[in-house]
MIVEXMI-322051 format. One record per residue (C-alpha): residue in three letters; chain; z, y, x. Coordinates in Angstrom, 2 decimals. Layout:
N
R   torfi   sese        c3        c2        c1
R     ALA      A         Z         Y         X
...
This chain:
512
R   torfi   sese        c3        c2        c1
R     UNK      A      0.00      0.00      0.00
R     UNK      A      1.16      2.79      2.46
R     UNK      A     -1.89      1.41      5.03
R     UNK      A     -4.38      1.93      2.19
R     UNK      A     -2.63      5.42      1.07
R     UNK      A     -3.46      6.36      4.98
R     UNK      A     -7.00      5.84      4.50
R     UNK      A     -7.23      7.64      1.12
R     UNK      A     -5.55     10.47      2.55
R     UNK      A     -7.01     10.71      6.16
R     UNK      A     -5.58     12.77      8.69
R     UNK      A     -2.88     14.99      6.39
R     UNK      A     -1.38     12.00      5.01
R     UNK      A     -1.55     10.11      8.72
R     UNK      A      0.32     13.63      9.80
R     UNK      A      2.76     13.63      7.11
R     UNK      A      4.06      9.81      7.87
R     UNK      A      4.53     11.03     11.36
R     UNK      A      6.77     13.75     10.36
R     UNK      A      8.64     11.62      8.27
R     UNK      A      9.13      8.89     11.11
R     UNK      A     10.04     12.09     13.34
R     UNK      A     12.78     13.52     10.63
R     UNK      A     14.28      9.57     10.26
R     UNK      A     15.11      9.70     14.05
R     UNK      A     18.54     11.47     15.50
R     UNK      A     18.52     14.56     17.09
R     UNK      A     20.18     12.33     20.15
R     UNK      A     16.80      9.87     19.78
R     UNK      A     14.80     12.65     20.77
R     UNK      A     16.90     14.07     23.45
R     UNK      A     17.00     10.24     24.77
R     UNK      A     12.81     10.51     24.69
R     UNK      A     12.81     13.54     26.40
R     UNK      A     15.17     12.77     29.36
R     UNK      A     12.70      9.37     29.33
R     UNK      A      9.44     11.24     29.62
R     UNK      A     11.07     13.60     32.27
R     UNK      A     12.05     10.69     34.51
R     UNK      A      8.78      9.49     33.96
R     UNK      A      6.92     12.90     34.53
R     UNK      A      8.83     12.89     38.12
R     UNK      A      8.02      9.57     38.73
R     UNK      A      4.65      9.24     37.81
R     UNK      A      3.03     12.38     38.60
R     UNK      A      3.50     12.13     42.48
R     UNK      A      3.40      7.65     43.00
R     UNK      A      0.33      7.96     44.82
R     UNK      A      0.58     11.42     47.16
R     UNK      A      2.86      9.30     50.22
R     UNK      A      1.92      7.05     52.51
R     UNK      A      2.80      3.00     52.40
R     UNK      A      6.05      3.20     54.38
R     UNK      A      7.24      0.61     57.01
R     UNK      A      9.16     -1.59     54.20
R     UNK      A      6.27     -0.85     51.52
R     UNK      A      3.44     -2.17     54.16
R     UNK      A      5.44     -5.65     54.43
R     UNK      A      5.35     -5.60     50.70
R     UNK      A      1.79     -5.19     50.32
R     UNK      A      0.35     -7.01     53.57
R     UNK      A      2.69     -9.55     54.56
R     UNK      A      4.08    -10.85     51.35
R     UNK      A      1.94    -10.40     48.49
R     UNK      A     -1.32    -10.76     50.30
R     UNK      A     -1.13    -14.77     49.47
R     UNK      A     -1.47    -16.72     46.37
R     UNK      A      1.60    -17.16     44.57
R     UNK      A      3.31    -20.00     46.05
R     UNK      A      2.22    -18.98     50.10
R     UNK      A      4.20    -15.52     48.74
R     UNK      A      7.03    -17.29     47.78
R     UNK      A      7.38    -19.42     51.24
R     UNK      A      6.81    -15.89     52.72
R     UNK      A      9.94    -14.57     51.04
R     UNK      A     11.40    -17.32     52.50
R     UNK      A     10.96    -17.10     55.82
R     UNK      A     10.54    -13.50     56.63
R     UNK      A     12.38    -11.36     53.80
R     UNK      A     16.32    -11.54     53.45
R     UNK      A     16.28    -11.06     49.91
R     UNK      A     15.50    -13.45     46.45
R     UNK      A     12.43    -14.13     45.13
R     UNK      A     12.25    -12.13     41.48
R     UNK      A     11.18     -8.73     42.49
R     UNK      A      8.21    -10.40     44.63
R     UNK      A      7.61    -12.73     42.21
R     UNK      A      6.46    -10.03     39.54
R     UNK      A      4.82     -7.66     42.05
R     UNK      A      2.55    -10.51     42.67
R     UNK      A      1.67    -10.93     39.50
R     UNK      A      1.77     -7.07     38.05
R     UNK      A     -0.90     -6.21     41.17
R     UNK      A     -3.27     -8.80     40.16
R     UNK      A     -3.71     -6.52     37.49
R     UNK      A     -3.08     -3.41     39.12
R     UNK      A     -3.98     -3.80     42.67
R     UNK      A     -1.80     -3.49     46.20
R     UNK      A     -2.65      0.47     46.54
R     UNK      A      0.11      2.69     46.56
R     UNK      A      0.08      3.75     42.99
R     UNK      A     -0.93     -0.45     41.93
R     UNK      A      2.22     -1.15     43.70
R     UNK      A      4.92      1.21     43.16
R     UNK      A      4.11      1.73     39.56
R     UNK      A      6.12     -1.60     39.06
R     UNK      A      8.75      0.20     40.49
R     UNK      A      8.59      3.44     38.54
R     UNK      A      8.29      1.54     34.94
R     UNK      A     12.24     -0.26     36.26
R     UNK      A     13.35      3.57     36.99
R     UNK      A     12.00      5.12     33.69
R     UNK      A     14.04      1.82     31.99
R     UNK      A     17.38      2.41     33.81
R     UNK      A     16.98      5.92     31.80
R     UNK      A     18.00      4.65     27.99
R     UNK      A     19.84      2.31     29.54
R     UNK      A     22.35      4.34     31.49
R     UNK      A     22.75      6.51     28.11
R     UNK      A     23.48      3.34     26.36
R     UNK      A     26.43      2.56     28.71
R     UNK      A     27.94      6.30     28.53
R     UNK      A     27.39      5.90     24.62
R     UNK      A     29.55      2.87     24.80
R     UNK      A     32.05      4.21     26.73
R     UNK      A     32.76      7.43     25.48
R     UNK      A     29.97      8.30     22.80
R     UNK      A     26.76     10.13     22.35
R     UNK      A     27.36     13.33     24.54
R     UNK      A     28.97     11.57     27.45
R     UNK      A     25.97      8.94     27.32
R     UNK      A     22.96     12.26     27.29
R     UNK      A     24.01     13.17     30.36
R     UNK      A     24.57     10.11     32.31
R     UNK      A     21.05      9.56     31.24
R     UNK      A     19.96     13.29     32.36
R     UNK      A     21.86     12.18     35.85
R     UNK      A     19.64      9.67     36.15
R     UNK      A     16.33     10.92     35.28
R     UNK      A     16.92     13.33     38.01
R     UNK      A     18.89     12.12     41.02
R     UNK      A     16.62     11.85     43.79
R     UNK      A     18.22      8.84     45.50
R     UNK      A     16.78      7.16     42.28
R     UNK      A     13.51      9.15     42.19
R     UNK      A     13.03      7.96     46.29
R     UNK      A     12.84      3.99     45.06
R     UNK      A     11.04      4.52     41.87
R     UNK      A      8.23      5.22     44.04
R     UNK      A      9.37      2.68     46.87
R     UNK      A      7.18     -0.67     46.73
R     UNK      A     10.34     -2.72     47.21
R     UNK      A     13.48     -4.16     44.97
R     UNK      A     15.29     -1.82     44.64
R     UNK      A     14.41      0.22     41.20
R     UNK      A     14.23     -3.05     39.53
R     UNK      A     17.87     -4.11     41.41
R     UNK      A     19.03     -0.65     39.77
R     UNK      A     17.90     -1.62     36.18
R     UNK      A     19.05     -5.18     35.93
R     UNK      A     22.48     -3.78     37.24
R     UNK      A     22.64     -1.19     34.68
R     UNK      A     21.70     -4.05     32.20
R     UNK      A     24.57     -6.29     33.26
R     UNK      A     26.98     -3.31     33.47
R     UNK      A     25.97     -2.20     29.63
R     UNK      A     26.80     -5.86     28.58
R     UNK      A     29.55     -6.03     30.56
R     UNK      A     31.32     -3.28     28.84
R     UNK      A     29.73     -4.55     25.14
R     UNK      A     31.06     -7.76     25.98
R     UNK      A     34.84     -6.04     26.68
R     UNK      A     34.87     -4.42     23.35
R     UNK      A     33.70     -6.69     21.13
R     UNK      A     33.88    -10.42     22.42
R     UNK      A     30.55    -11.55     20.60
R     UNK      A     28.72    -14.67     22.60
R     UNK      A     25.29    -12.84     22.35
R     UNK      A     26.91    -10.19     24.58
R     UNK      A     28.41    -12.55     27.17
R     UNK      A     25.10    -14.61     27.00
R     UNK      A     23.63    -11.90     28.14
R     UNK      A     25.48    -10.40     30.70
R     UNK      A     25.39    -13.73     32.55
R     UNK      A     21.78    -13.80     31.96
R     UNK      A     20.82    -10.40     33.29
R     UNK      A     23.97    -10.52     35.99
R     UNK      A     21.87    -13.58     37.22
R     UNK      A     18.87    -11.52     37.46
R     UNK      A     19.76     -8.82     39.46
R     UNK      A     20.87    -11.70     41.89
R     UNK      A     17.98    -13.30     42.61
R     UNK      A     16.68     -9.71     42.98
R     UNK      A     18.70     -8.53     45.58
R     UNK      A     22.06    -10.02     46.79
R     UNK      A     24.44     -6.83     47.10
R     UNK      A     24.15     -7.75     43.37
R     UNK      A     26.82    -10.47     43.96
R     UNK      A     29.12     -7.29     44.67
R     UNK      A     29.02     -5.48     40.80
R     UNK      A     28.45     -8.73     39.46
R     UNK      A     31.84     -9.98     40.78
R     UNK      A     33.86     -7.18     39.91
R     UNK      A     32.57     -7.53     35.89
R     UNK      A     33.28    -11.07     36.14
R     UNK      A     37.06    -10.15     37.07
R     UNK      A     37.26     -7.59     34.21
R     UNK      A     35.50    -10.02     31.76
R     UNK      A     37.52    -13.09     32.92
R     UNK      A     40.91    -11.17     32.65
R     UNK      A     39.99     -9.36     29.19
R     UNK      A     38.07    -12.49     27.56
R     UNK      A     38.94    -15.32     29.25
R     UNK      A     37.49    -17.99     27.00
R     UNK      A     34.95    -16.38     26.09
R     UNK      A     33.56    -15.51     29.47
R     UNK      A     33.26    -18.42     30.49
R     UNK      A     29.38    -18.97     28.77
R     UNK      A     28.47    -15.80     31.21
R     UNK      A     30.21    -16.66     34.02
R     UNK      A     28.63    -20.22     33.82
R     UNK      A     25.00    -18.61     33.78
R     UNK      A     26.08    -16.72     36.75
R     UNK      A     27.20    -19.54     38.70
R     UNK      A     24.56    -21.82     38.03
R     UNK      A     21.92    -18.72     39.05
R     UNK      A     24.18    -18.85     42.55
R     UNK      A     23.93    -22.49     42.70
R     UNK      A     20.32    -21.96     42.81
R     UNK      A     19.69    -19.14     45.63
R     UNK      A     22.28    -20.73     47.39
R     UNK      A     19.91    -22.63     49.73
R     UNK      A     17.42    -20.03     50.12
R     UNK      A     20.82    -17.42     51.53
R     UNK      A     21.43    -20.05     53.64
R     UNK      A     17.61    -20.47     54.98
R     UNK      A     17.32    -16.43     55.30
R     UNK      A     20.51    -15.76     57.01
R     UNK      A     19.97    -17.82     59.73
R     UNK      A     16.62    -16.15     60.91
R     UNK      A     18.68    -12.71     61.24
R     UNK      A     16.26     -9.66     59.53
R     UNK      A     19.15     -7.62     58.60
R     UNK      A     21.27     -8.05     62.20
R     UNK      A     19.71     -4.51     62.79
R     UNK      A     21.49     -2.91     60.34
R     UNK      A     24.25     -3.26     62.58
R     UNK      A     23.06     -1.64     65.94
R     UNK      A     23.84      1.98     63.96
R     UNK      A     27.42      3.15     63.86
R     UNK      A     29.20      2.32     60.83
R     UNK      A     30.59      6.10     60.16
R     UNK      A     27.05      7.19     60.41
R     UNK      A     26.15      4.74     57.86
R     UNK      A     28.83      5.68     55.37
R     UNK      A     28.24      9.43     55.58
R     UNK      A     24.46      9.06     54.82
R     UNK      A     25.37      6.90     51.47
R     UNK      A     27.02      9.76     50.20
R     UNK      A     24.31     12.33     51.13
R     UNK      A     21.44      9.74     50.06
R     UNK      A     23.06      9.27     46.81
R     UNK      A     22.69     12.86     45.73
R     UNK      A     19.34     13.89     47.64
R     UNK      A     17.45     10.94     48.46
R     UNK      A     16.21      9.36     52.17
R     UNK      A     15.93     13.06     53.55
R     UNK      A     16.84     11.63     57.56
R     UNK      A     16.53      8.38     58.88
R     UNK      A     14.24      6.77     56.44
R     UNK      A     11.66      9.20     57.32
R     UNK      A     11.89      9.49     61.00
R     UNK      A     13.97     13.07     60.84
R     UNK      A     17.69     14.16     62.14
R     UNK      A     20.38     13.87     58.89
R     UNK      A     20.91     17.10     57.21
R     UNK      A     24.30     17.14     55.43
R     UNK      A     24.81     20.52     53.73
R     UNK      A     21.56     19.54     50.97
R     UNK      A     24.29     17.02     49.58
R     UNK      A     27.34     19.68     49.72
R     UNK      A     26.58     21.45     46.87
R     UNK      A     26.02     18.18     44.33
R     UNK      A     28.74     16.50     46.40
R     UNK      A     31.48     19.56     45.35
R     UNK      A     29.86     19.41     42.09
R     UNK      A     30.62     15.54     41.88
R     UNK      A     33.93     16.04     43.60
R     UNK      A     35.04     18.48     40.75
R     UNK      A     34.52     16.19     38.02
R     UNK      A     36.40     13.60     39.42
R     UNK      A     39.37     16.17     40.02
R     UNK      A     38.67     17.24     35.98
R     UNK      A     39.04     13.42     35.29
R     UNK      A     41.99     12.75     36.68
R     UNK      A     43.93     16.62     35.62
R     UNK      A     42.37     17.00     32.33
R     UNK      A     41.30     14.06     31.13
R     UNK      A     43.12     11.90     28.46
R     UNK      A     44.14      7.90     28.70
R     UNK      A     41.36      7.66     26.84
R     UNK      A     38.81      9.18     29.22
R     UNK      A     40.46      7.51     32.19
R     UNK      A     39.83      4.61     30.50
R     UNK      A     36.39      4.31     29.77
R     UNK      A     35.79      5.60     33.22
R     UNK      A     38.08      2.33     34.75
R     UNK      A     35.13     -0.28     34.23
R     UNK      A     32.32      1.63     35.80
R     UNK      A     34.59      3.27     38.69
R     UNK      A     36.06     -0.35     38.84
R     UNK      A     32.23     -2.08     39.39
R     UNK      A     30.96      1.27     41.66
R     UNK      A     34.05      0.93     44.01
R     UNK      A     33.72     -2.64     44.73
R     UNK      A     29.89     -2.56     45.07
R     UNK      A     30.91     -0.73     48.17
R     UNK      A     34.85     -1.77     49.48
R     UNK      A     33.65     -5.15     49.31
R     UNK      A     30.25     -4.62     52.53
R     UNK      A     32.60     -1.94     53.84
R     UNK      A     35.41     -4.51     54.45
R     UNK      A     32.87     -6.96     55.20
R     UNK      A     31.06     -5.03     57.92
R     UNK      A     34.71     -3.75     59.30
R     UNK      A     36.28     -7.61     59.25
R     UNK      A     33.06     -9.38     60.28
R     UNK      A     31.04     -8.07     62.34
R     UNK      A     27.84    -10.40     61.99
R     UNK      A     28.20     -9.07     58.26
R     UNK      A     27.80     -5.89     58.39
R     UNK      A     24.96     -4.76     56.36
R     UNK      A     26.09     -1.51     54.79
R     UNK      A     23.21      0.91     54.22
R     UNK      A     22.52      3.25     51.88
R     UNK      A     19.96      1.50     49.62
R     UNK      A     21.47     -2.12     49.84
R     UNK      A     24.59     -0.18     48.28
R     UNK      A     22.38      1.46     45.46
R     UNK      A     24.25     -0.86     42.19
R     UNK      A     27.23      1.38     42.78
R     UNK      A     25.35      4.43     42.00
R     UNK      A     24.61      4.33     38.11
R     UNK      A     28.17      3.29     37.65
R     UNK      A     29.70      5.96     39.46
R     UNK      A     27.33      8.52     37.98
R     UNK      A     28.41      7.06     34.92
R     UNK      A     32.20      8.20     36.19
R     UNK      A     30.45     11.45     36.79
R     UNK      A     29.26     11.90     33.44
R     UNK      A     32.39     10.81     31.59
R     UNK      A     34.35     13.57     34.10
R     UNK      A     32.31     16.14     33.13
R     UNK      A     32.17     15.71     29.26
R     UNK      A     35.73     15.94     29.13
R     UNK      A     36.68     16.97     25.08
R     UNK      A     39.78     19.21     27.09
R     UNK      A     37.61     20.74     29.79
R     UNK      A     34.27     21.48     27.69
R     UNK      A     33.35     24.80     29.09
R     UNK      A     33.76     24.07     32.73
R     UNK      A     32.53     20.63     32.36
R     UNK      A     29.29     21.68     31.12
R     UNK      A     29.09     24.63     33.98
R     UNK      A     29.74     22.15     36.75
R     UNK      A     26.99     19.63     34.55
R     UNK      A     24.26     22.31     34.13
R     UNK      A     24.64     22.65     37.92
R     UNK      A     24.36     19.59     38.97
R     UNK      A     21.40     18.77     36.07
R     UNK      A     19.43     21.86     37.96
R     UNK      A     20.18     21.06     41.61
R     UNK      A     19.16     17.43     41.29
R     UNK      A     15.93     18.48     38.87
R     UNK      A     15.12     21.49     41.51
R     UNK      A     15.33     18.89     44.75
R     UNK      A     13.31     15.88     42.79
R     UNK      A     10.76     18.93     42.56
R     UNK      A     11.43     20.35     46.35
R     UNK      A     10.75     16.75     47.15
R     UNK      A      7.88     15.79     45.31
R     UNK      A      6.10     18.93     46.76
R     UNK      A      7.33     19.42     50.25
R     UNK      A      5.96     16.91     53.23
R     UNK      A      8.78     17.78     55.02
R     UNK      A     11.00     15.49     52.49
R     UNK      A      8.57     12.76     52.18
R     UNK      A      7.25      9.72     54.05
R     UNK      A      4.99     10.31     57.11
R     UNK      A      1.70     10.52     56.26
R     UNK      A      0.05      8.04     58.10
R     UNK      A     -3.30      7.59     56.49
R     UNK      A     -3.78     10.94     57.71
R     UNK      A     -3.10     10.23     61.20
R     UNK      A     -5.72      7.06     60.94
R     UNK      A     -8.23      9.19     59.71
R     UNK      A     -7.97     11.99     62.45
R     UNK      A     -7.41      9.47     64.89
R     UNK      A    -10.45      7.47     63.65
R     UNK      A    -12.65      4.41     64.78
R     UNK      A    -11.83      3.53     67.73
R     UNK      A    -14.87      4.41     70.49
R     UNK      A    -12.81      1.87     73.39
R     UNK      A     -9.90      0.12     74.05
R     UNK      A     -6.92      2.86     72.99
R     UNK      A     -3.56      2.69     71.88
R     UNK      A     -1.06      5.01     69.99
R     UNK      A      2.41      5.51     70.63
R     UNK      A      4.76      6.51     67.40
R     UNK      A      7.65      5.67     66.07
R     UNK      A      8.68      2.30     65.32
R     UNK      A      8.62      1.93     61.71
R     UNK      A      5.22      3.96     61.74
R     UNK      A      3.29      0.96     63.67
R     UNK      A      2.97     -0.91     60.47
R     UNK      A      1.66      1.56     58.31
R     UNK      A     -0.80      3.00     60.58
R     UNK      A     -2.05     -0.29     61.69
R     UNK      A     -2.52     -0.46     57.39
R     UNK      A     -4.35      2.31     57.79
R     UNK      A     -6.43      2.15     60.48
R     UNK      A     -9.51     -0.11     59.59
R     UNK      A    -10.05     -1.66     63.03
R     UNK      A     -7.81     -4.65     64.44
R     UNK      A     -4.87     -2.41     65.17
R     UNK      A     -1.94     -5.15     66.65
R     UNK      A      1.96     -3.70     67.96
R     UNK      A      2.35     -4.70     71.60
R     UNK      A      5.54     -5.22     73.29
R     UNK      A      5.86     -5.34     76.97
R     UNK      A      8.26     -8.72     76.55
R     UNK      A      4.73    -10.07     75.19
R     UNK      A      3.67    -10.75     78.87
R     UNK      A     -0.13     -9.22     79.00
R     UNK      A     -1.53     -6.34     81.00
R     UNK      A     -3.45     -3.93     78.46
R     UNK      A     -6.49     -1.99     79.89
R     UNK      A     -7.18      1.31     77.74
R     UNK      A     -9.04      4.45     78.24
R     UNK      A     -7.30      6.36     75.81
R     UNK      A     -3.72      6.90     74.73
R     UNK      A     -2.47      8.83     71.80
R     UNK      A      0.89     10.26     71.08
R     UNK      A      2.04     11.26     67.49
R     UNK      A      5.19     12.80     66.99
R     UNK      A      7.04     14.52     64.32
R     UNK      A      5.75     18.01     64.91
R     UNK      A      4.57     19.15     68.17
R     UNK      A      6.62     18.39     71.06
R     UNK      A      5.74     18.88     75.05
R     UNK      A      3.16     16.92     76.98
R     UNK      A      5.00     13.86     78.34
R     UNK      A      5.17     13.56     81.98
R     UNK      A      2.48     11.89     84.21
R     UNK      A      4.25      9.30     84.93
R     UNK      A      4.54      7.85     81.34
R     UNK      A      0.10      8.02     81.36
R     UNK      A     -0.66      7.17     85.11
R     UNK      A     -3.71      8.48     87.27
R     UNK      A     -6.87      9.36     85.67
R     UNK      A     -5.49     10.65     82.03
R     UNK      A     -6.19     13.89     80.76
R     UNK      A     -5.30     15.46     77.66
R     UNK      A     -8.07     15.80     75.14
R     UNK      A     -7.06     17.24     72.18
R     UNK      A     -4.38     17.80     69.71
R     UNK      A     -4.01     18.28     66.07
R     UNK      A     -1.76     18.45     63.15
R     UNK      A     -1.19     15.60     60.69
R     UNK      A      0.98     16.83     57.90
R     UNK      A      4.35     17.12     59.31
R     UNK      A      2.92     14.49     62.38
R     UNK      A      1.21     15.96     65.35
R     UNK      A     -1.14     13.78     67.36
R     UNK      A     -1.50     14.45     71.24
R     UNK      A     -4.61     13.07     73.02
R     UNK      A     -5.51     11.62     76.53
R     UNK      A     -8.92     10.08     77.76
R     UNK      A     -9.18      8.42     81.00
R     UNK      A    -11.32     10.55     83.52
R     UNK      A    -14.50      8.14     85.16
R     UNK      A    -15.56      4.79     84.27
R     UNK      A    -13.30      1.86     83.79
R     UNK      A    -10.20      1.26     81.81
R     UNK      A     -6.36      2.24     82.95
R     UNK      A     -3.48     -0.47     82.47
R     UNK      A     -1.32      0.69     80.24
R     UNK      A      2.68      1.70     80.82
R     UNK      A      3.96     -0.05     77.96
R     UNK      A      7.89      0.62     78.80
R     UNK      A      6.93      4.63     80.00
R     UNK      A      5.49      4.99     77.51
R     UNK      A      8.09      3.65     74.70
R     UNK      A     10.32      6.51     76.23
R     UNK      A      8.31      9.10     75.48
R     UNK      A      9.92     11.88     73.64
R     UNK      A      8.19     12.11     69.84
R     UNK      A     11.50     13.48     68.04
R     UNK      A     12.16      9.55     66.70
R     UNK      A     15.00      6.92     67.36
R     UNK      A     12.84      4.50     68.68
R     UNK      A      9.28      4.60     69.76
R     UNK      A      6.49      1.73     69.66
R     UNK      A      2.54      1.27     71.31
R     UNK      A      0.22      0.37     68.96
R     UNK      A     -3.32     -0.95     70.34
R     UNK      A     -6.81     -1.71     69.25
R     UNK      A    -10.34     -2.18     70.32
R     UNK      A     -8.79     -3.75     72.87
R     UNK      A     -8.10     -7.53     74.07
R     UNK      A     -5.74     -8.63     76.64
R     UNK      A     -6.55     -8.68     80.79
């Protein structure tokens, strides 16, 4: 009836449903729509404008570049994290491709998701205006911007965390077995997504198990039987050592960048540039002071729907911290292996700053934190100097190579130029045991630095050129005369390029 009424009436009567469907919805509906679209907007708009970075290029090359069951013995072998997330990258780029936008769009859709979610959960805890701006915290923190447009885990480890959480605290109030179903489902997961999921996850389980003993027990079985099932694969992993690095960097420094990331995104090490603490003092004060109006002004009630969430955020990081302080060959505290702590604590955040007894300043210290996290997603999205290096334009300055060359960057920028370059680009390490013959060496560096000395190039070299590359700077030698020059692979590593740790990329070349 109403389907042939639309076609009688055309477009007015097509117009005047919509209205109505509008006018059914809650103002708070519409608000949740529009915090979703924004998160998307920020998303979306810029996925494709970075380079692949180091992590992203394993994604894309390395792992995915198999059918589906080579990817999965790849995960094995040479990731230290569960299957899932590769598991439906593989199949969401058959569709959509291994480019940057084909890949991190996956990503983006589990960030715009975590958006209604996190509302739900502030809803739950203490109601509709409480759960609007822990979704508005979301949609524009750039920590969780950064990995919706990172080709890796960890938007989707975000979401399924914020999924277990919400169920978690559904399951608390009302005790029905659909709830605890799925909380054990979704806890389980985020698990074989990422492990640092075992860290929330166990901290719910307490609350659940202490609350709803019996009942838990459905939930917690899912859990456990999810662990039972990863539990060779954590075994396999940990004995081939990816993550031991995580450990060369001092713990302190480690623990100070979590808080900055989680209020301004990878703005140091992740992109090759020195930390810069005072662009997380202002949302950090701003974070600070609605903890302070929690505890002062806030009522049992508030502190109490802020236990569960501060309860799950704290132990997502005590738990690595006393790990990486009591066992050393465990330490694998970083900032984005910590990231299921941050909806819940935002959460916190949110329930601090909607306070019924502190409504005017809470919304003053809210509206400032809403626009300094909206203005740096934006700052971001637009300024190089806060994004990945931008390596494809390196490889196309640097172009085909015309002989044997190599290029010596930073590290975690071998992988992604060598993506980008279209000749057989291979990293070479002097431990490897061959003498390399080149008649050209390039150095890029984040911004223009000094010539390096002679004695990192050897006789005959002679600088060529030099250009900018976005916020990179390439510096170019040619070998004077005929022949080829060996090439100074530990000089040159120690070349000064404004990184922590330099690599030698190589190609058109073939070992002497």
């Amino acid at each position: 009836m109403e389907a042939a009424s639309l076609r009688r009436g055309g477009p007015a009567a097509y117009a005047q449903t919509v209205r109505e469907t509008i006018e059914e919805r809650s103002r708070v509906f519409w608000i949740v729509v529009g915090l979703t679209v924004l998160g998307a907007a920020l998303r979306f708009a810029t996925l494709g404008a970075q380079s692949y970075h180091h992590d992203e290029v394993v994604t894309a090359g390395r792992v995915l570049g198999h059918d589906f069951f080579k990817t999965m013995d790849v995960v094995g072998y040479s990731e230290s994290a569960p299957p899932l997330y590769y598991a439906l990258a593989w199949l969401w780029t058959q569709l959509t491709g291994t480019g940057e936008v084909g890949l991190r769009s996956l990503s983006a859709l589990a960030g715009v998701a975590t958006i209604p979610v996190v509302y739900f959960i502030g809803a739950e805890l203490r109601g509709r205006r409480t759960g609007l701006l822990a979704a508005a915290l979301v949609a524009v923190n750039p920590m969780m911007l950064w990995y919706s447009q990172e080709g890796r885990a960890y938007a989707l480890l975000v979401l399924l965390c914020a999924l277990s959480l919400l169920f978690c605290i559904r399951a608390l109030r009302n005790g029905g077995r659909r709830d605890f179903v799925l909380w054990g489902v979704l806890s389980g997961l985020a698990l074989a997504t990422h492990y640092f999921a075992v860290f929330p996850i166990l901290a719910e389980a307490i609350l659940l198990a202490r609350r709803r003993r019996g009942a838990s027990l459905v939930g917690l079985g899912i859990v456990g039987a999810f662990g039972v099932l990863l539990a060779p694969l954590v075994i396999k992993q940990m004995s081939y050592g990816h993550a031991e690095w995580i450990g060369n960097l001092t713990l302190g420094h480690r623990l100070w960048e979590t808080a900055a990331t989680f209020l301004t995104g990878e703005t140091a090490d992740v992109i090759g540039r020195a930390e810069r603490p005072e662009l997380a003092a202002v949302p950090l004060a701003l974070c600070l002071g609605a903890l302070g109006l929690l505890a002062l002004r806030g009522s049992r009630e508030d502190r109490r729907a802020a236990l569960a969430p501060l309860i799950v955020g704290a132990t997502a990081i005590a738990i690595p911290l006393a790990l990486a302080l009591f066992a050393s060959d465990k330490d694998y505290v970083l900032a984005r292996n910590l990231m299921p702590a941050l909806v819940p604590l935002l959460v916190v955040v949110a329930v601090g700053l909607t306070l019924p007894a502190a409504r005017r300043l809470g919304t003053v210290l809210a509206a400032g934190l809403l626009a300094y996290s909206l203005g740096f997603c934006v700052w971001a999205s637009a300024s190089p100097e806060l994004q990945r290096p931008d390596w494809g334009a390196v490889a196309a300055q640097l172009g085909e190579p015309q002989e044997p060359r190599a290029t010596v960057t930073w590290t975690l920028g071998e992988a992604p130029l060598r993506h980008d370059l279209s000749g057989d680009a291979f990293m070479v390490r002097a431990g490897d045991g061959y003498h390399w013959l080149v008649g050209e060496i390039n150095f890029v560096s984040i911004g223009a630095v000094p010539p390096p000395p002679r004695a990192l190039l050897g006789p005959g070299f002679r600088e060529s050129g030099s250009e900018k590359a976005g916020q990179l700077f390439i510096r170019r030698y040619r070998l004077v005369g005929p022949g080829l020059a060996p090439l100074r692979l530990r000089q040159l590593r120690g070349a000064r390029l404004n990184f922590r740790t330099n690599g030698v990329l190589v190609d058109g070349i073939g070992p002497g």
